[in-house]
C-alpha positions in Angstrom: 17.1 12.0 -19.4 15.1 14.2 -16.6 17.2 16.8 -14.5 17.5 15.1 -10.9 17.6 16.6 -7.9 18.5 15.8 -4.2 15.2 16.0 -2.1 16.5 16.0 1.3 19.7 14.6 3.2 19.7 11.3 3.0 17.3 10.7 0.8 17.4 9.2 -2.6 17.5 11.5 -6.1 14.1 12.4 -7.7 13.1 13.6 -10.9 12.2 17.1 -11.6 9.7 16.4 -13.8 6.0 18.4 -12.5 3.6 15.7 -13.5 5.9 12.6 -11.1 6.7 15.8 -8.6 3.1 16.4 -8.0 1.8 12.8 -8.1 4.4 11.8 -5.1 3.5 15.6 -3.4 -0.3 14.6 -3.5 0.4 11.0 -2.6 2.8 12.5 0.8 -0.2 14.8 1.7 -3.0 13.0 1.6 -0.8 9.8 3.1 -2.1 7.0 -0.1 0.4 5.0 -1.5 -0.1 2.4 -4.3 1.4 -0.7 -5.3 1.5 -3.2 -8.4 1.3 -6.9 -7.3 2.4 -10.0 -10.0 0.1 -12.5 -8.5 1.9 -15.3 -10.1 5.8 -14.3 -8.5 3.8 -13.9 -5.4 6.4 -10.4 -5.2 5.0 -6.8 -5.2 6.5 -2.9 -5.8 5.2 0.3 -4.5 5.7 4.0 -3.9 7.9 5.2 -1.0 4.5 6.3 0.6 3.1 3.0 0.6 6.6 2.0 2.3 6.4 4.6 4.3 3.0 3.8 5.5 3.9 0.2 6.1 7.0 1.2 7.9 9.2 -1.2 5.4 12.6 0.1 4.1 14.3 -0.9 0.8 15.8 -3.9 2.4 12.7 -5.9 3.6 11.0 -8.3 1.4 7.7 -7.2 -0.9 6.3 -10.6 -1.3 2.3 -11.9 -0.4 3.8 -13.2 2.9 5.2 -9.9 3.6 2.3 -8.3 3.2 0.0 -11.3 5.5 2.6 -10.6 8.4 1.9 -6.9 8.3 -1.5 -7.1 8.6 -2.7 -7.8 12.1 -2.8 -10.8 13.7 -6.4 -10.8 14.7 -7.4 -10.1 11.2 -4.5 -12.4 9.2 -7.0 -15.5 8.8 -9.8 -13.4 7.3 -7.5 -11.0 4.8 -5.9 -13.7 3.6 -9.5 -15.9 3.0 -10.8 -12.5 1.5 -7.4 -11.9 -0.9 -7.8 -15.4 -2.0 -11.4 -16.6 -2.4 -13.2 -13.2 -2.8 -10.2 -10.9 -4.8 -8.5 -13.7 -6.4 -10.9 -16.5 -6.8 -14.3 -14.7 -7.8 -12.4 -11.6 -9.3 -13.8 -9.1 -7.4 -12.0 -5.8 -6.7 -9.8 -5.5 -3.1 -11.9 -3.1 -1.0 -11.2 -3.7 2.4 -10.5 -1.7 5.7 -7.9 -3.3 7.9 -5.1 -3.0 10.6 -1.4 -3.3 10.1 1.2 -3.7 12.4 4.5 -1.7 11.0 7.4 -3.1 11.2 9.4 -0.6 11.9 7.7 0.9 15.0 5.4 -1.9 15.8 2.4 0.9 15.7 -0.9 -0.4 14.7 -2.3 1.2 12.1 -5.8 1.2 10.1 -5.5 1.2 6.0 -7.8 1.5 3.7 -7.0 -0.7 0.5 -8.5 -0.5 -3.0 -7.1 -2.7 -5.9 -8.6 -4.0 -9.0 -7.3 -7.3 -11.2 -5.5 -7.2 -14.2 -6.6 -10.2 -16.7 -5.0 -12.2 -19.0 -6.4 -13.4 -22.1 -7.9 -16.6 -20.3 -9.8 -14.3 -17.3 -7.0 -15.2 -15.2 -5.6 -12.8 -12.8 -2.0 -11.9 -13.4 -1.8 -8.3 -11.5 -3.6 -6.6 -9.3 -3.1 -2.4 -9.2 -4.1 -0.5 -6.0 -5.8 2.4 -6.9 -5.3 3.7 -3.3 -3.8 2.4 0.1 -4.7 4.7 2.4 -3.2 5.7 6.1 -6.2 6.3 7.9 -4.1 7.3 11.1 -4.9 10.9 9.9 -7.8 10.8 10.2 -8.7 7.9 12.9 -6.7 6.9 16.0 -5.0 3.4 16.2 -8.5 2.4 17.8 -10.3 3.2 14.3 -12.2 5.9 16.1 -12.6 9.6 14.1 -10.4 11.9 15.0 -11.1 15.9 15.5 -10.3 17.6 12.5 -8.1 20.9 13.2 -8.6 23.8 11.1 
């Protein structure tokens, strides 16, 4: 078993273990989560980033409506046509910009999400596997609009 370690107050024990330590350190830095969803369940899991980023805590639900009700309001109809006739239906990978509304502040945010299916045997989809979510509010104000970068 891996020696754990306490990160912070509060916060919940990690491994010690370089190759996880510097996967979550790159994935805090450069603000990208990732998630795994089980398209059948309808249910999702991802890094405490990607919560993070969301503004979710351990206690809020990770299913597909979940995820609809973060993303704007505005932009609901045409993510969720997009997830399911364009990702889903014609198999093509999730590449999308969008805006979020997290939960816990009620700050709107853009994201940048990239997935790609996982088939079964048949050429149904069964998963899809982000390779990045992305919080763009480091780089680009709530408006979507570049930011200046700071040296």
């Amino acid at each position: 078993m891996a020696d754990e370690r306490r990160t912070a107050p509060g916060r919940e024990r990690r491994s010690t273990d370089p190759a996880e330590y510097w996967l979550r350190e790159s994935q805090r830095v450069g603000r990208i989560g990732s998630y795994q969803l089980d398209i059948a369940a309808g249910t999702w899991r991802g890094t405490d980033i990607l919560y993070e980023i969301v503004g979710i805590d351990e206690n809020d639900p990770r299913t597909v409506e979940s995820w609809a009700a973060a993303v704007h309001p505005d932009d609901q109809e045409e993510m969720l046509r997009y997830f399911g006739e364009d990702v889903v239906g014609r198999r093509q990978p999730f590449e999308r910009d969008y805006r979020i509304i997290r939960k816990s502040d009620g700050q709107e945010r853009w994201v940048s999400g990239r997935g790609e299916l996982a088939l079964n045997e048949n050429g149904d989809p069964i998963s899809m596997v982000a390779r990045r979510g992305v919080d763009r509010a480091q780089l680009f104000g709530s408006d979507g609009q570049c930011k200046p970068v700071r040296g």
